[in-house]
KOLLOBA-608696 format. One record per residue (C-alpha): chain; y, z, x; residue in one letter. Coordinates in pm, 1 decimal. Each point is the difference from the previous one (the first is absolute). Last residue first. Layout:
N
A	Y	Z	X	A $
...
% end
This chain:
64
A	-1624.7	-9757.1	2211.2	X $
A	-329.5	-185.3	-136.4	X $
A	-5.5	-232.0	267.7	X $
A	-370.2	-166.5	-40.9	X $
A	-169.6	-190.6	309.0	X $
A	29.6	320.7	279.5	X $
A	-150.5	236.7	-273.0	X $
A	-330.9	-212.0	-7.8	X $
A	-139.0	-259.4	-229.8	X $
A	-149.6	-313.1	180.8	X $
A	-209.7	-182.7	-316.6	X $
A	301.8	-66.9	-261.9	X $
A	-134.3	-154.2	-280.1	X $
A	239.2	-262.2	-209.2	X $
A	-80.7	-96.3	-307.6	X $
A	374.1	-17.2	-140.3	X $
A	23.9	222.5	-284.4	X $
A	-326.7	203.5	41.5	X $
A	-32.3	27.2	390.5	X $
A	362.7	27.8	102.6	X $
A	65.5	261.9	-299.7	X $
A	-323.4	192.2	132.2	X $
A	116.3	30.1	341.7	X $
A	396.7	76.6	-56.2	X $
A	-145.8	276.4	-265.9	X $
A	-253.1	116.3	297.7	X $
A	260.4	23.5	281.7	X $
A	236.6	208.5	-289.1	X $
A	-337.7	246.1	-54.8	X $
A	-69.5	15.1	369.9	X $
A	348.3	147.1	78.9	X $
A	-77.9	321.2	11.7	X $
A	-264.4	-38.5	257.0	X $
A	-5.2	-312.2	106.0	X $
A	-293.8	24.9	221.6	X $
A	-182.5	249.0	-172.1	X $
A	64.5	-177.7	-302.0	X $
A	-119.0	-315.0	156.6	X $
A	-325.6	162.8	149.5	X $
A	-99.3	118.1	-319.7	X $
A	9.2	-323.9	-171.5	X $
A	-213.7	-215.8	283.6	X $
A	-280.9	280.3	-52.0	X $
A	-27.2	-16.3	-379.5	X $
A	-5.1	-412.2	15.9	X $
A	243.3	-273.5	16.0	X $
A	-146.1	-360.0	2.5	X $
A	276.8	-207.9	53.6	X $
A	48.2	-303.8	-226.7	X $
A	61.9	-366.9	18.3	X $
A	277.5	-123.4	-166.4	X $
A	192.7	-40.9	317.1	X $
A	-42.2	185.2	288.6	X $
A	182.5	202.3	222.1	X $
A	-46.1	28.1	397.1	X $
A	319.9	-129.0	103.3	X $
A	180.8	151.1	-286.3	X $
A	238.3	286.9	227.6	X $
A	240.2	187.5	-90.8	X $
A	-21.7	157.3	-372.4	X $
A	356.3	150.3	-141.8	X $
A	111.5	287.2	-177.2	X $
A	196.6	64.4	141.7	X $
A	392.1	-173.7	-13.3	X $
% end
């Protein structure tokens, strides 16, 4: 059941993404309304297990 992330072959582990200004606005305009779930998803996979997902796009995250 969605939410769900689909592909990891470009994550990495415990070592960060820079993210800037430019990066954010084109996720929300490519997720639209459901930027804010693809960002919790993000930020848990980042904080409690370190890792940094570099190829984010609608077609890698089923939010529906």
């Amino acid at each position: 059941m969605p939410p769900f992330i689909v592909d990891f072959a470009s994550a990495l582990i415990e070592r960060e993404i820079e993210r800037d200004e430019e990066w954010m606005a084109k996720m929300v305009d490519d997720f639209e309304d459901d930027w804010p779930l693809v960002r919790h998803a993000l930020w848990r996979l980042e904080d409690e297990h370190g890792i940094y997902s570099a190829d984010i796009h609608p077609r890698n995250f089923k939010c529906r």
